[in-house]
N, C-alpha and C positions, 0 to 999 in steps of 0.2 A: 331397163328400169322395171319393178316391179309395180305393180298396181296399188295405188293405195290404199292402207288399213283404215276405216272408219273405227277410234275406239270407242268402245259399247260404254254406254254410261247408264251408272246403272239406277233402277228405279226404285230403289232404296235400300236398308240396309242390305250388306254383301251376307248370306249366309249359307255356311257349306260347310263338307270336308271333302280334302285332295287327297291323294296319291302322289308324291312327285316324285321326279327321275330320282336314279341312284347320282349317288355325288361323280363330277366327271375327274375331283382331285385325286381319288379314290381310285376311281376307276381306272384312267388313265398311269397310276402306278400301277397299279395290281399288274395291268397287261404287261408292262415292261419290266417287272419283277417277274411274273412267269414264264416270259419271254427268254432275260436270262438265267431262269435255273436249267435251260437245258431238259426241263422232265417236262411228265405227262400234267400239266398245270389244269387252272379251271378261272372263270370268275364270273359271277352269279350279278345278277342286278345291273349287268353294264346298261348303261339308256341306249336308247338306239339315236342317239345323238351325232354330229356330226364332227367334235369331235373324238367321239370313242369310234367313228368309221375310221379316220383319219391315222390313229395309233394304231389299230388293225392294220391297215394300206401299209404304216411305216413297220409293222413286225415281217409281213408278208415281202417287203423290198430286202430286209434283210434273211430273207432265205426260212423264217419260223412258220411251221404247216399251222394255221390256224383255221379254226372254223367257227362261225357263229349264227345261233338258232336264238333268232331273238334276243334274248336279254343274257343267253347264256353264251361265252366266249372259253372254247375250247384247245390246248394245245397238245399237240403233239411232242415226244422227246426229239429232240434233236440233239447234232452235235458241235453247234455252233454257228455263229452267224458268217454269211457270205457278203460280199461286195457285186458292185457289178450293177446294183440296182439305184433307185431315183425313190424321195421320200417328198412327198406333198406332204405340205407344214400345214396347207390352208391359211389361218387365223390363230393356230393353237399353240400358245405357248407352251407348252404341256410338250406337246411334240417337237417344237425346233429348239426348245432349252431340257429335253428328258433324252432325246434320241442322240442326238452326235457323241456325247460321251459312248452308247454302246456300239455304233460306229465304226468306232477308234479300236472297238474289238473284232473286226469283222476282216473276212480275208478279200482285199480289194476294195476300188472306190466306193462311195457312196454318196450323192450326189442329192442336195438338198434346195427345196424353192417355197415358195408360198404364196398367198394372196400378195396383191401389189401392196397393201398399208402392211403385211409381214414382213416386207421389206425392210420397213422403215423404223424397226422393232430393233432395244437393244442388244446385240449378239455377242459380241465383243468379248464379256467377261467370262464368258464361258468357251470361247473360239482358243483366246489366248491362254484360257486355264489348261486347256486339254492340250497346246502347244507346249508349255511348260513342263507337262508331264510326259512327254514326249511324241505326240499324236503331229501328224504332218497333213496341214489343213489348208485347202487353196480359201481365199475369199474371209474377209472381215463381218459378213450380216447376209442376210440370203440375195442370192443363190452363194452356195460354197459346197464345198468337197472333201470328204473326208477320207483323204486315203488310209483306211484301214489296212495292220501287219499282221490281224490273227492274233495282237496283243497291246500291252501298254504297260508302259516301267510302272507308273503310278510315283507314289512318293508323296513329300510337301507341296502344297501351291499354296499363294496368297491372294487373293482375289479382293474389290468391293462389291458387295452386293447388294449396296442400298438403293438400287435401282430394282430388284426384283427379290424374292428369296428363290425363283424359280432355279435360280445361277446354285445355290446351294442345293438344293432337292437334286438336280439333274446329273450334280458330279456325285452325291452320293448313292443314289440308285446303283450306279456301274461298279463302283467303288472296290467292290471287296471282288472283282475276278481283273482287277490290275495286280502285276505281278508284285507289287511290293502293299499293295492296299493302297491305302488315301488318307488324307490330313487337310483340309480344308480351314483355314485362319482368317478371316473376315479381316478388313482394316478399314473401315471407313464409318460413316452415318452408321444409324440404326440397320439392321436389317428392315424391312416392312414383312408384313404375314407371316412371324415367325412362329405361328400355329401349323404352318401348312410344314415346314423344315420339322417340326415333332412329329407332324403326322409321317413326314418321311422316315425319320428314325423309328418309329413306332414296326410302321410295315415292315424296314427291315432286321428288325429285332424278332419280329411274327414268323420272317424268314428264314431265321438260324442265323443272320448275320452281325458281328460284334461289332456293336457301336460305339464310343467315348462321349459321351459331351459332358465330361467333368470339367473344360476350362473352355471360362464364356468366350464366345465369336470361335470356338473353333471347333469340330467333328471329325472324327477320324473313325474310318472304317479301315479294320483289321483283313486282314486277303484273305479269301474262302469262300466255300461255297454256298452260291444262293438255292436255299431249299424249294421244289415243286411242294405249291400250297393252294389250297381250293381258296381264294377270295369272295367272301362276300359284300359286295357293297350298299351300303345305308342310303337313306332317302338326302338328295341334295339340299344343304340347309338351307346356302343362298340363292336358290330358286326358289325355296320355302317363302323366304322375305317376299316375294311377288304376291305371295296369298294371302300371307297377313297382313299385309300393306293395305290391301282391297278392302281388308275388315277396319284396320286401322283409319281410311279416309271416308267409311261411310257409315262409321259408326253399327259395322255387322257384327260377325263372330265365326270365323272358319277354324278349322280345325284340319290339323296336317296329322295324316294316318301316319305310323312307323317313327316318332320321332325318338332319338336314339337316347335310352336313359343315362348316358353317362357323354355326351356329347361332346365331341372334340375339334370339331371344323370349326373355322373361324365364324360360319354362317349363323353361328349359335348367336352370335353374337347382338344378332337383332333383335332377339327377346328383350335385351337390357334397353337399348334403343326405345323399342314403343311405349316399353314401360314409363318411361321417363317422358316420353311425349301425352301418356296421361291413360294409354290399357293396361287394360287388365291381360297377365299371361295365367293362364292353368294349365299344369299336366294333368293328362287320365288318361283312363284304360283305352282311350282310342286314340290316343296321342296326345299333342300340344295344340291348345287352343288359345287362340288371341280374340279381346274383345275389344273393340273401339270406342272410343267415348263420345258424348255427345258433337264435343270441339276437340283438337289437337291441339296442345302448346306446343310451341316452340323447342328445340333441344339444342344442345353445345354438347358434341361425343367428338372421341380424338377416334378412328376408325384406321389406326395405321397395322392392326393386327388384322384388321377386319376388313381392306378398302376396297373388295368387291361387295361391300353394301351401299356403297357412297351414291349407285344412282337410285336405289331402292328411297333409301333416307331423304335424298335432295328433294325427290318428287312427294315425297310425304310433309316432307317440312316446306315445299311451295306449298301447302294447301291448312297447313298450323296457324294458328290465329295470335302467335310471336314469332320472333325472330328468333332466328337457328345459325348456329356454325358447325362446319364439318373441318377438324384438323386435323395433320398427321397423314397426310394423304396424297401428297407431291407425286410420289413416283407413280401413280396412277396416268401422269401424262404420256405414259408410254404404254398404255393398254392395248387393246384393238383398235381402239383410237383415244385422244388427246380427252380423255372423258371430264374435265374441268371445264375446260372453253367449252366441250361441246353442248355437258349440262349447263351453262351460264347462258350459253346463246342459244337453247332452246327454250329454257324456261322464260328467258328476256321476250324472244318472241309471241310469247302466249301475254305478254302484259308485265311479267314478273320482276320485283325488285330483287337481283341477286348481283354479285360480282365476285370476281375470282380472286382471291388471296395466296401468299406466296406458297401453303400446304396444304388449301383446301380452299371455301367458299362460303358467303356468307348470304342467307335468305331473308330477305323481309316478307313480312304479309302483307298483299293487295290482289286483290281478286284477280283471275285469271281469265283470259276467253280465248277460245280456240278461233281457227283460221282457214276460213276457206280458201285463199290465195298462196298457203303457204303449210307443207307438211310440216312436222315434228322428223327433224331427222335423226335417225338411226345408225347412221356413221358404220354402216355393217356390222353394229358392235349390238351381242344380243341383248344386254342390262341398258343398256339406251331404250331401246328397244320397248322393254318390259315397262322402264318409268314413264316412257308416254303413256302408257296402258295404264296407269296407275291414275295419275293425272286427269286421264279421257274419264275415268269413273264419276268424275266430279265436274269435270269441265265441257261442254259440247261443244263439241266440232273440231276436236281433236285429229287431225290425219297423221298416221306414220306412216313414212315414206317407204319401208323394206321389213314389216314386220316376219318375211319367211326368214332372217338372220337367226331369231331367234331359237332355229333348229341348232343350229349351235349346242346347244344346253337342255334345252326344254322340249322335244318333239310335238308339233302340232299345235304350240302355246295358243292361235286364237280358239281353237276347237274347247281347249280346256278352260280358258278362262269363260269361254261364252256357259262351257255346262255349269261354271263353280254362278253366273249370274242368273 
């Protein structure tokens, strides 16, 4: 058990400018895109986060010479992935729904595990999709095995993905060095974050790789080859949320250096959010600035493109002086952890009128008070983590139970938040 975080409350308004990590969505492709071009690759801005360790650890099992000096991750040409090796998932879905498709390319087993709650994550629709395609796979969710032949038919599959769009992203990354390419047809629910599947096609478009998404719920990647590309990645939005939030509950004004003028992560998303809870957003020449109002009102946003804001939001809207709903956010029960109940029965325990609904969650306002008998837990999940942090600005006596999680995402998070107070 970790020691617990007292979070710093702060002694009036919040005001700063950050630097935050580069995005891990970003990142985390770029390396498994350079990984399979087979060349002299690059990617700039990686955070030195735990999952961008993690995606290194899973190139380096499968046989890719990589090196990294700080923020910069360097590849080697190779010519092709080997088996024979063991990939720690951790926490990251990024890693146990990006990697087993290239796997499937790799000559010999490949042997996959994670944190105990990675377990409990769903695997299935991407296990079975890669079976369909012809990939021969021990095991339904982690641990499992991916006996890789040095190839993969590829072809049509049909999948549901409204459990994650991670299931989409992960089969298209591989996509175009299957021997017939890929066809990916959605049948179910909404997809959820289907920003993050653009941002996938985006990269590999940036790659030389032909993409279709002329007919909706479905992407097909044409076979060919993925181009060596120097990646640069952008500041992470939705870590960003963490700093605005701070200005957003205490009526400050921070400012996030490098915000990207043409923004495409879903994290963007939070701008429209605080807006509507009653700040002021400005762009300038040093980025994007959010300014907090004297009080928050309440908000109703649907966050199903967006729902790694949901515990950013939750914690902003416990401390709004109206009642809030967050919808469009169900499949979130399958994060790092069950992040509905978790946020319901953390915020409950601080005093909080909230309860959980069939897609999301709904907050009243009534003052809140922290707990000396009882942490804020963190559920090893880093955005847990971060909204107690949010919360403690306004609340005293705040304890989180495991704030080092948040290396996850954000390196050093209470270092940085103590400088931004």
């Amino acid at each position: 058990m970790s020691t617990p975080w007292p979070a710093p409350v702060a002694s009036g308004p919040v005001r700063g400018r950050v630097a935050v990590p580069g995005s891990k969505s970003v990142t985390n492709r770029a390396l498994l895109l350079a990984a399979l071009s087979g060349g002299a690759a690059s990617v700039s801005g990686a955070p030195a986060t735990r999952d961008t360790a993690l995606m290194v650890g899973a190139m380096r099992a499968l046989g890719v010479p990589v090196e990294v000096e700080g923020e910069h991750v360097a590849f080697a040409a190779h010519t092709g992935f080997r088996g024979g090796g063991a990939v720690d998932c951790g926490l990251a879905g990024t890693v146990m729904r990006f990697v087993p498709p290239a796997a499937a390319l790799a000559q010999g087993p490949v042997a996959f595990d994670g944190d105990p709650r990675a377990r409990e994550r769903p695997m299935g629709t991407v296990l079975d999709a890669l079976r369909a395609l012809g990939a021969h796979i021990d095991g339904d969710a982690l641990p499992f095995t991916v006996h890789g032949t040095g190839g993969l038919p590829g072809g049509d599959v049909v999948i549901d993905a409204s459990a994650s769009s991670q299931f989409v992203s992960g089969l298209l990354l591989s996509g175009a060095l299957f021997e017939k390419g890929l066809t990916v047809h959605h049948d179910g629910k909404p997809v959820p974050s289907l920003p993050h599947i653009e941002m996938t096609v985006e990269m590999l478009r940036t790659a030389g790789v032909d993409v279709d998404t002329s007919e909706p719920n479905t992407w097909r990647v044409e076979p060919g080859p993925i181009a060596a590309h120097h990646w640069a990645v952008e500041p992470d939005l939705s870590n960003a949320s963490v700093f605005f939030a701070a200005a957003a509950v205490t009526g400050g004004s921070v400012t996030v250096a490098g915000w990207p003028a043409d923004a495409t992560q879903p994290g963007a998303e939070i701008l429209s959010v605080l807006a509507q809870a009653g700040c002021t957003v400005e762009p300038g020449p040093d980025g994007m600035t959010v300014r907090g109002p004297q009080s928050l009102t309440g908000v109703d946003v649907d966050l199903h493109d967006a729902s790694e804001l949901t515990p950013t939001v939750a914690a902003v809207a416990a401390l709004a002086t109206g009642p809030s709903r967050i919808r469009g956010v169900a499949h979130i029960r399958g994060h790092e952890t069950d992040r509905l109940a978790a946020l319901v029965t953390e915020i409950a325990a601080l005093g909080g009128d909230v309860n959980e609904t069939p897609d999301g969650m709904e907050i009243r306002p009534v003052p809140l008070t922290g707990r000396s008998d009882r942490c804020w837990g963190a559920y090893a999940d880093h955005r847990l983590a971060t909204a107690g942090a949010i919360i403690g600005l306004v609340v005293p006596g705040v304890l989180i139970d495991d704030i080092g999680c948040t290396d996850k995402t954000i390196p050093d998070f209470p270092a940085r938040w103590a400088a931004l107070l």
